[in-house]
N, C-alpha and C positions, 0 to 999 in steps of 0.2 A: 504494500500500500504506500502511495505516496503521499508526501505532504507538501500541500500546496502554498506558491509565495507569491507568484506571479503566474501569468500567460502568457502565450506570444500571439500578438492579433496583425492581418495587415490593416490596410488603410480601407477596406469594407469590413473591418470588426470581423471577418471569420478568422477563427483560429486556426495557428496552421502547424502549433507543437503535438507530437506524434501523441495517439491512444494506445497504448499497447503496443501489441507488436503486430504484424500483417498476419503471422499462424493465428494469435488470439486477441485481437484487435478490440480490449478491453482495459482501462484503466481505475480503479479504484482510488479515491485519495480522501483522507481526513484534513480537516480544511479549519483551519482558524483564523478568521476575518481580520484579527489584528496583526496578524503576518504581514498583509498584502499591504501594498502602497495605497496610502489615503482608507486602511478598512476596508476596503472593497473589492470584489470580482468586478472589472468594469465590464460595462458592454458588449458581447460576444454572442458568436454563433459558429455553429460547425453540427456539419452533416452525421455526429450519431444522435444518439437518442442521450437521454441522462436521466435519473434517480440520482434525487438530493432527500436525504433526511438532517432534520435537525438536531444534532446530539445534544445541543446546550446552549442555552440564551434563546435570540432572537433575531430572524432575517426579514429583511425585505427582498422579495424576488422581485426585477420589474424588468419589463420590456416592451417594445413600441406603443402596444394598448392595453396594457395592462401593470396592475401592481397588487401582489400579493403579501401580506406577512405572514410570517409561518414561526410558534413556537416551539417550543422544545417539545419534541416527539413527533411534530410535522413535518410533511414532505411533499413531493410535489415529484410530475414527471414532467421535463423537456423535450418536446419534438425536436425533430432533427431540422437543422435548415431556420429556428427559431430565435434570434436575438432575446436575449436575457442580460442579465447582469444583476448579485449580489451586493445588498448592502446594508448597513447597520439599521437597526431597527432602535430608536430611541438613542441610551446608551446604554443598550444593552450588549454584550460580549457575548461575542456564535462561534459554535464550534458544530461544525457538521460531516456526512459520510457526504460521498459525493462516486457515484461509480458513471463513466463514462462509456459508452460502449456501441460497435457498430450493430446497426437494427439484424444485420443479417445473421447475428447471433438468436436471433428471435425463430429464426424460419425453418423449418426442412422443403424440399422439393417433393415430399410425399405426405402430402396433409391439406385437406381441404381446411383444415384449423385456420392456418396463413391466410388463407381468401377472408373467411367468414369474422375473424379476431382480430388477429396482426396487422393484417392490410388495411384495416378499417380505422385503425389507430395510428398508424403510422402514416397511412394518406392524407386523415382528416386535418 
């Protein structure tokens, strides 16, 4: 598991630091907001999906049209292709899981599951 301090974003905010590896194209990290520069995940997006839980304190998720706060024990899922970005909620201090991962982890080629479930989530 890693621990997060920064990102690397270009100048359209998608991320472009590696998730894993290309065999298991998954990254895990435990995340403490006062790490990062200025407390926060800034603005970002990239094509996996993401599971964030809150382990501790309080976040603000927000992106284009939206803003969420999520307590300790809340979590939330990011589409893929989504601008988001983390940040302090009050002053409170967040400590959270954060697992990264490409959708095609989600699928097999023999399962109408993928059609009726995963596609449906992963399109919308």
């Amino acid at each position: 598991m890693k621990r997060g301090h920064k990102i690397a974003v270009n100048q359209h905010h998608e991320q472009y630091d590696p998730q894993g590896t290309p065999d298991f194209p998954l990254e895990a990290y435990f995340t403490n907001l006062a790490s990062y520069p200025n407390n926060c995940v800034p603005l970002h997006w990239h094509q996996q999906v993401e599971l964030l839980t809150v382990y501790n304190g309080a976040v603000t998720v927000m992106g284009k049209n939206y803003k969420k706060v999520l307590l300790e024990g809340q979590g939330c899922f990011i589409n893929s292709n989504i601008l988001h970005g983390l940040f302090p909620y009050k002053d409170y201090e967040c400590q959270l899981f954060d697992i990264v991962f490409n959708p095609s982890l989600l699928k097999n080629d023999f399962s109408s599951y993928n059609h009726q479930f995963i596609d449906a989530i992963l399109l919308s």
